[in-house]
C-alpha positions in Angstrom: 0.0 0.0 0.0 1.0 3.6 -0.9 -0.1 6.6 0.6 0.6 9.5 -2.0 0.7 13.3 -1.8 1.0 13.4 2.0 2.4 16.5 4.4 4.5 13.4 6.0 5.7 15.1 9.6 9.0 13.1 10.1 11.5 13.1 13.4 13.0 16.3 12.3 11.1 17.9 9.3 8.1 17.6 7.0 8.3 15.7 3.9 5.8 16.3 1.3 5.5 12.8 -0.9 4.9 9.1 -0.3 4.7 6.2 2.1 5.0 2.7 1.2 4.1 -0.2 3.6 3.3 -3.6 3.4 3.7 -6.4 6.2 2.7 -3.8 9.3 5.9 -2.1 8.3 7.0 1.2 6.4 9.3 0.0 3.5 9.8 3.1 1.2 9.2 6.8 2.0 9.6 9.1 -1.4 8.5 10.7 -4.0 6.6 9.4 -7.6 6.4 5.8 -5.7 4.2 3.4 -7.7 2.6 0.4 -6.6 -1.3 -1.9 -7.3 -2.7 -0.1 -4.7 -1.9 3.7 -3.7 -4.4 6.2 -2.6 -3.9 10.0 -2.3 -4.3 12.2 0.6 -4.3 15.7 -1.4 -1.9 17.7 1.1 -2.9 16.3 4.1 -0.7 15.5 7.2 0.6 12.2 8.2 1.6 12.0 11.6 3.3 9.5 13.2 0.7 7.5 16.0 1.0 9.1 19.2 2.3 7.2 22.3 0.6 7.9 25.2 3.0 6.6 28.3 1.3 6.8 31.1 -2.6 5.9 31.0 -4.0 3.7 33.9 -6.8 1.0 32.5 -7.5 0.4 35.5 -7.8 -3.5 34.1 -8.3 -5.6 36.2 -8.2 -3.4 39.6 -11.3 -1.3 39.2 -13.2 -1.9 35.7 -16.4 0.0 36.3 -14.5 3.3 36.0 -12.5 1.7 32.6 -11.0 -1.5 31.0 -8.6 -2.5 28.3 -10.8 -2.4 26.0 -12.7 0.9 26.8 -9.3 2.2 27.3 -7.8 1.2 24.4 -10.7 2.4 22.2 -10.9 5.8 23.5 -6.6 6.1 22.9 -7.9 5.1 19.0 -10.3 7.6 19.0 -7.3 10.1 20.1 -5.0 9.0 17.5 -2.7 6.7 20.2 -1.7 4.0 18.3 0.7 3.1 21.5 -0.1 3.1 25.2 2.0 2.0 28.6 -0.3 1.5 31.2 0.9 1.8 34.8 0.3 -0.3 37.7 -2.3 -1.0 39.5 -2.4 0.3 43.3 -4.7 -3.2 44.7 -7.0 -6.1 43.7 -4.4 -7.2 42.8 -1.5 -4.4 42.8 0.7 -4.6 40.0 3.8 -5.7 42.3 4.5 -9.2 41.4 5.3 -10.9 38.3 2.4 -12.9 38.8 -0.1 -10.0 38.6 2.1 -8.5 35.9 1.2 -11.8 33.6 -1.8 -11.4 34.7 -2.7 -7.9 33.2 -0.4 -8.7 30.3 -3.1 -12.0 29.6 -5.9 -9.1 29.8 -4.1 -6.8 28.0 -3.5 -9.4 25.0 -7.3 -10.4 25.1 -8.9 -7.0 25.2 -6.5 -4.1 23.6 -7.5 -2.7 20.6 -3.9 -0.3 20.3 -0.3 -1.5 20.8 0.8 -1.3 24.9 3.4 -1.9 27.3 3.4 -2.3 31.1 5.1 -0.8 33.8 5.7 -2.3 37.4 5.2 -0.8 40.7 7.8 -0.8 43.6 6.9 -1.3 46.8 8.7 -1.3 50.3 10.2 -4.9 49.9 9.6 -6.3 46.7 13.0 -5.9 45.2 13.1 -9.7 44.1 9.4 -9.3 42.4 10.9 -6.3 40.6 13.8 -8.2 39.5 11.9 -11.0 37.9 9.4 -8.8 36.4 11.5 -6.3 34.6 12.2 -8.3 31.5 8.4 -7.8 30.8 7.7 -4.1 31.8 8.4 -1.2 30.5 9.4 0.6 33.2 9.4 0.8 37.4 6.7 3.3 38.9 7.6 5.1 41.8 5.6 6.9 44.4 6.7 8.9 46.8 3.6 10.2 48.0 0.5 9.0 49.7 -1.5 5.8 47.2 -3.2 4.1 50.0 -1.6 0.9 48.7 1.7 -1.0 49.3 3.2 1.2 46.4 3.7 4.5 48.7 7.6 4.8 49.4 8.7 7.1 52.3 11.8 5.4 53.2 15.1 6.5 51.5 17.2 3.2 51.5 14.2 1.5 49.6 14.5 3.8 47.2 17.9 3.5 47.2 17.8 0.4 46.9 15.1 -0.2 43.9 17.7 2.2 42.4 20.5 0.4 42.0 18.7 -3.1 41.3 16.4 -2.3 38.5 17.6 -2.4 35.0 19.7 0.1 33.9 18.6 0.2 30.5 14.7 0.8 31.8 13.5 3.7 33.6 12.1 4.4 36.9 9.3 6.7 36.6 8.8 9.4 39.9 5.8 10.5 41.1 8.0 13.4 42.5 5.5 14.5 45.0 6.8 13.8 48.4 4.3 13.3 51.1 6.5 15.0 53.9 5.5 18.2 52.0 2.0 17.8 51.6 -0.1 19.2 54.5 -1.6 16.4 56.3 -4.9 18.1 56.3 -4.8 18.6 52.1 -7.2 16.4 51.3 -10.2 17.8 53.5 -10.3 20.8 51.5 -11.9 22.0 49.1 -10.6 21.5 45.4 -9.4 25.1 45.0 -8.0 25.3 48.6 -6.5 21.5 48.2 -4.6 22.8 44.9 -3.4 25.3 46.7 -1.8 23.7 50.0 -0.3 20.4 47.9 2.1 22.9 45.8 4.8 22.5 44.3 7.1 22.4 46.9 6.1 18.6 47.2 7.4 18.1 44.1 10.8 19.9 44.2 11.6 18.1 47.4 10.5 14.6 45.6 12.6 15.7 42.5 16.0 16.7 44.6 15.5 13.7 46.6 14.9 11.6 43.5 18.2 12.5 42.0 20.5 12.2 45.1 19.4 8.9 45.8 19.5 7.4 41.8 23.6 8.1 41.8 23.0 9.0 38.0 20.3 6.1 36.7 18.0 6.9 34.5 14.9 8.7 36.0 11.9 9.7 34.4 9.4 12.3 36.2 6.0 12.1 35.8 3.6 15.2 35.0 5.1 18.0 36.6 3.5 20.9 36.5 5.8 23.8 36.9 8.6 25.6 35.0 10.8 25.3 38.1 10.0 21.6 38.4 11.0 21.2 34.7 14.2 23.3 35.4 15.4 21.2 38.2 14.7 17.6 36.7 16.2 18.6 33.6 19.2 19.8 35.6 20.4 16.1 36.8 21.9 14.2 33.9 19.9 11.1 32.8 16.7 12.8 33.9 14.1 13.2 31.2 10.3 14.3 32.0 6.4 14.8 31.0 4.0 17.3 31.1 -0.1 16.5 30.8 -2.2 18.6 28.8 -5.0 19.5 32.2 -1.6 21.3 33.6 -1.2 22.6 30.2 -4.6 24.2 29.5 -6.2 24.3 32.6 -5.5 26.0 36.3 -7.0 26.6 39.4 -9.8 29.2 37.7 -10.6 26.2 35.7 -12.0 24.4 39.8 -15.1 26.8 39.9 -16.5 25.5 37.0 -15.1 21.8 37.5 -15.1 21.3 41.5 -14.2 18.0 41.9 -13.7 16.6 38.5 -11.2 18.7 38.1 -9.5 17.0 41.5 -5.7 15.8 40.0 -2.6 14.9 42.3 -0.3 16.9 41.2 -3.0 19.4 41.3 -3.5 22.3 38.6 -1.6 25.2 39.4 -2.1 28.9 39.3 -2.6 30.7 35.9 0.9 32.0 36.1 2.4 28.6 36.6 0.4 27.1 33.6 1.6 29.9 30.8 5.0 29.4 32.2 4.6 25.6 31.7 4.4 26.5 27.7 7.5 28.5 27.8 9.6 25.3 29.4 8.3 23.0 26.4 11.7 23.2 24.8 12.9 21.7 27.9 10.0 19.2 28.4 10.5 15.1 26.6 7.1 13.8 26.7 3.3 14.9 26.7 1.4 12.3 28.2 -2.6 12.0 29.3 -2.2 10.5 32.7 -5.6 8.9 31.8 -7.2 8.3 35.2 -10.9 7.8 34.9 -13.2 7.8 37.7 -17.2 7.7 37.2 -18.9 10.6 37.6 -20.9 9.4 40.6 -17.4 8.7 42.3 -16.3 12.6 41.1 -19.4 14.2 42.4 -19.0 12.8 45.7 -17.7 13.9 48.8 -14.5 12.1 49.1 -13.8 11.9 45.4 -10.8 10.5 43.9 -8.0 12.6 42.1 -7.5 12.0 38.0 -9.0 12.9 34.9 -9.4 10.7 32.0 -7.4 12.0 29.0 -5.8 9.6 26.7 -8.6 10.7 24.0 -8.1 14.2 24.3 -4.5 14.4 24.5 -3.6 14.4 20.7 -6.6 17.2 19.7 -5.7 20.0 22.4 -2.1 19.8 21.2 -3.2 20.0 17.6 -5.1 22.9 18.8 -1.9 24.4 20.4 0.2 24.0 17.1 -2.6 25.8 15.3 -2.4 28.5 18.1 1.4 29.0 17.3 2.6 27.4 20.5 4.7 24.9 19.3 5.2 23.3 15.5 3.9 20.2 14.4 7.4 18.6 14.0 8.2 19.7 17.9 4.8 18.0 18.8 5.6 14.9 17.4 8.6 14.7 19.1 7.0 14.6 22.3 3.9 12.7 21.5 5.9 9.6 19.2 9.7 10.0 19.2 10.4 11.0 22.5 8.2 8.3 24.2 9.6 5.5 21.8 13.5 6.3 22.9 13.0 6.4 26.4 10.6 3.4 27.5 12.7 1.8 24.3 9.9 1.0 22.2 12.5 0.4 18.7 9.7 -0.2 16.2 7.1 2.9 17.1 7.9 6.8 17.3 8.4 7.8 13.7 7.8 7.6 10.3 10.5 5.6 9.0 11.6 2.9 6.9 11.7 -0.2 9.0 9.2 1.2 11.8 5.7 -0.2 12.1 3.4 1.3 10.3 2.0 3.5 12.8 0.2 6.5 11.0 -2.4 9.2 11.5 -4.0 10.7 8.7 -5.2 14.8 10.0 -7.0 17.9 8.9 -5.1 20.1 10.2 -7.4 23.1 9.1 -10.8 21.4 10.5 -12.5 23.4 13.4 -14.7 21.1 15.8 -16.2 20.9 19.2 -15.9 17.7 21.4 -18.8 15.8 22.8 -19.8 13.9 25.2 -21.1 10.9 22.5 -17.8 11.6 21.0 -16.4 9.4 23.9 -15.2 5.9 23.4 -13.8 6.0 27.4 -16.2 4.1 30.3 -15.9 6.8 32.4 -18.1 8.7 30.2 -17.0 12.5 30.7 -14.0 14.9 30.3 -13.0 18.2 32.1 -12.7 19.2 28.0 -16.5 18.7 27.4 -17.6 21.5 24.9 -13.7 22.7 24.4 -13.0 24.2 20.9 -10.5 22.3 18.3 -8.7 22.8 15.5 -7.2 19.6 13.9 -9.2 16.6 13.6 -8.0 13.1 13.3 -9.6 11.5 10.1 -7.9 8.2 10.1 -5.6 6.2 12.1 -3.6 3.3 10.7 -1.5 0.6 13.2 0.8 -1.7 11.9 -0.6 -1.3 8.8 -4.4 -1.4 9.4 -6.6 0.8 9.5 -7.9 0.6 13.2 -10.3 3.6 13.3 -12.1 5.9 10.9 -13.8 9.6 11.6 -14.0 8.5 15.1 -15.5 4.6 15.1 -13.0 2.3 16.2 -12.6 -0.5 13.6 -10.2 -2.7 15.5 -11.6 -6.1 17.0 -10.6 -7.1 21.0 -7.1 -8.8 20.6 -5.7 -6.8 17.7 -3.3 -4.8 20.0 -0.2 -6.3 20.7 2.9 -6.2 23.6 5.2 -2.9 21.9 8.6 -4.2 23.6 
């Protein structure tokens, strides 16, 4: 198959001509190519898919707020061709290699994308970790409160889980450290709450981070301020993320939202978003941290923190590009390349001879509005109900198949497969 007359956005550039693949994999990029069976996309972009690495399924742990399936039809429906899901916290907590087979078996059954796994270190699994990280993707780290076995306060595990897991892998920080964060925090109200678990919990968790890891590599999950970015990015073999809700919404955003706009790290202050886009030169990865609860659940009194994401991810940052923000090639690069080098997924992140053929076909120029039924995710809403687009996903192809069109997933339970 040929895809002709195509914007292609490559690692470094755009290309305007042709894309040849056959067996799941690109075989010839150029110009004039001929082949039985081309088709021509007039001038519009090809993108590479979008990896999004860090979603939580929630499979098998809690499936009423999401699933593999669910999930992986809502990262189609976002143009994410490629997902890493992160541990589960219980039922059973992603911290042995048994339960680590165990989601990979779900995962194999139910995905409709491409996925990895990440494993979850607790207080004294060090020989689970060691077993496991052949299959994983990377080690999650917590270092504030999960209300499960994976909430690390203690230095010389860390330490520890430091020097014994794979060099070659990452360990991924959830920087925020719980000696920072008032003990009364989550009693208050979402506004106040944002307010009192600042930053400072995450500078603290980021220095800390980087004393202890002796120079392995460490990546840093959503942070959501410029001087977070600026000290992680100060350590050497430190690379970090950023999520779009720290990138387009703050703490005006909770009057509107209450509660289901409830994150840990919480949005920031309008200051501290706007400075957030002026550290993306500085920034690795974009990534959804997909973390659906039900509405019910968000409405509550004691409602849990995360937002679902993973399908919205890919059209706000479309919409940023067409805003000027950042260019389509830089985009890509955080969304494909970026993710593919560091969790070391060789055959995803650009469009390249040799790489899976992992394509999104987009209208740059088409204006839109997102709905509710425009939803694939279980969870059923998104703090970006109603939000304004520019860019629209018309197509997205995975290894070679096309896996969702104008929105409807196409891709049978099953099709997705391990990325590593």
């Amino acid at each position: 198959m040929i895809a002709k007359d195509a914007r292609i956005v490559l690692r470094d550039r755009i290309f305007e001509g042709d894309v040849q693949y056959e067996g799941g994999k690109i075989t010839k990029l150029g110009r004039g190519l001929t082949g039985d069976k081309c088709f021509s996309l007039h001038g519009i972009y090809l993108l590479p898919g979008a990896i999004d690495s860090h979603v939580h399924f929630r499979d098998p742990e809690a499936t009423a707020k999401e699933d593999f399936l669910t999930g992986s039809s809502a990262a189609l429906g976002g143009g994410v061709t490629t997902v890493i899901d992160m541990p589960c916290y219980r039922n059973p907590p992603t911290t042995t290699l048994k339960a680590l087979k165990q989601k990979l078996a779900i995962a194999k059954a139910r995905s409709v994308c491409d996925f990895a796994l990440n494993f979850g270190a607790a207080a004294k699994n060090f020989s689970e970790v060691k077993k496991a990280s052949k299959l994983c993707a990377g080690l999650k780290m917590f270092f504030s409160e999960t209300g499960s076995e994976m909430t690390l306060t203690k230095s010389d595990a860390i330490e520890k889980h430091f020097a014994l897991f794979d060099r070659k892998k990452p360990v991924i920080v959830h920087a925020e450290d719980q000696q920072a964060i008032p003990k009364d925090a989550e009693m208050l109200e979402p506004a106040e709450r944002a307010k009192a678990r600042g930053p400072a919990a995450a500078l603290l968790g980021i220095s800390r981070a980087c004393v202890l890891a002796r120079g392995r590599r460490l990546h840093f999950s959503h942070l959501t301020s410029a001087e977070e970015v600026e000290l992680a990015k100060s350590f050497a073999n430190a690379t970090c993320e950023v999520t779009p809700h720290h990138l387009f919404l703050s703490i005006k955003d909770l009057e509107l939202l209450d509660n289901r706009g409830k994150t840990n790290p919480p949005l920031r202050g309008e200051d501290a978003r706007l400075a957030l886009w002026n550290r993306l030169d500085m920034i690795d990865t974009i990534a959804s941290d997909h973390a659906p609860h039900t509405l019910a659940e968000k409405e509550s009194a004691k409602a849990p923190a995360g937002v679902p994401g993973v399908e919205t991810m890919l059209p706000l940052m479309l919409t940023a590009v067409n805003d000027g923000r950042l260019s389509l090639v830089r985009l890509c690069q955080m969304i494909s390349t970026r993710p593919a080098e560091i969790f070391g997924l060789k055959r995803k992140g650009e469009i390249a001879v040799g790489k899976d053929a992992d394509f999104l076909i987009v209208d740059m120029n088409e204006q839109w509005r997102l709905h509710q039924e425009d939803l694939h995710s279980k969870c059923g809403w998104s703090p970006f109900l109603n939000y304004g687009m520019k860019g629209k996903i018309r197509s997205v192809v995975l290894r070679g198949r096309e896996v969702c069109y104008e929105g409807k997933v196409l891709a049978k339970p099953g099709y997705g497969r391990m990325a590593r």
